[in-house]
Each structure stands twice: as C-alpha cells, then as structure tokens.
C-alpha positions, 0 to 999 in steps of 0.5 A: 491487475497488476501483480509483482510478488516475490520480485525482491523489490526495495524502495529504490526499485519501487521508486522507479516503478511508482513514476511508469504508473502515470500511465496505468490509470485503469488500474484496478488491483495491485500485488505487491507482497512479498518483496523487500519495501519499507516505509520510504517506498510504501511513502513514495507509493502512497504519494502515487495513487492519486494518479490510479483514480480506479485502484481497489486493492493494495496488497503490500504483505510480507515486506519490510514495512514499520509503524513509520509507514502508517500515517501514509497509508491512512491519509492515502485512503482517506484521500482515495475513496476507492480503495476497499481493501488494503493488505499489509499482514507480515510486515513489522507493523507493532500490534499498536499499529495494527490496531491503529489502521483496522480501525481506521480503515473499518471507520473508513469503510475499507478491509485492511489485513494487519 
C-alpha cells in the first residue's frame, strides 16, 4: 500500500512523485485523495502505470481533477488490466463525465466511484 492522502500534493509535486515509482513495481494499492491533482497530474500518473504491473486500486478522491482528465484514466485501465477499482468521487468531474467512465469502466470490468 502506499497511501499519501491529505498531503496537499499538486501536479508539480506528483511529478516528482510519478518518476520514484520505477521502483514500487509490488505496488498494489494507491491512495492518493484528498490533495490538490488536477488533470496534468492524473496525465503524468496515468503514463506511469505501466511501470506498477500489480496495481489494483486507484484511489484519486477529493482532488481537483475535470472531464480534461478522463481519456487518460480510460485508456490507463484498458491498457492495465489489473486494476479492479479506480476512485475519482469528489472531483469536478460533470455528471456526463461520470457517466462516461462508469460505463466504462463497468464494461471493462472494473469499480469506479464517480
């Protein structure tokens, strides 16, 4: 697990943070709520998992992430089949948008909270 809630992180400081992940690839689980990413840092996150082959859960609730960041996160778990949960509730994701990546997400088989 690796869990870095409520550390005011931004897209600059998740920067940082996305290129140390080379070396977590046991990685399993990821808490990353209630900081301040937005949608250049989910972009740089989501180019990163690759590099976590055993990543299961996402959780980016409570950020600043929009709709701009929703074709990343769609073709990040269709490209990563191990993800079985992903979490972006809170964000300022439209309803549109949520609805975009439940369905998404349920077809691939993975629980997103929108």
């Amino acid at each position: 697990w690796l869990v870095l809630d409520h550390n005011q992180l931004n897209d600059t400081q998740l920067g940082a943070f996305t290129d140390a992940l080379e070396s977590s690839q046991g990685l399993t689980h990821m808490v990353l709520s209630n900081n301040q990413i937005g949608d250049g840092g989910v972009r740089q996150l989501m180019a990163k998992l690759p590099q976590l082959p055993t990543l299961k859960t996402l959780w980016l609730s409570n950020n600043q992430i929009s709709d701009l960041a929703i074709p990343d996160v769609l073709q990040a778990i269709k490209d990563h089949p191990t993800i079985e949960t992903v979490a972006l509730d809170g964000n300022r994701l439209s309803l549109d948008g949520k609805k975009q990546l439940f369905t998404a997400c349920d077809a691939m088989g993975c629980r997103c909270y929108v």
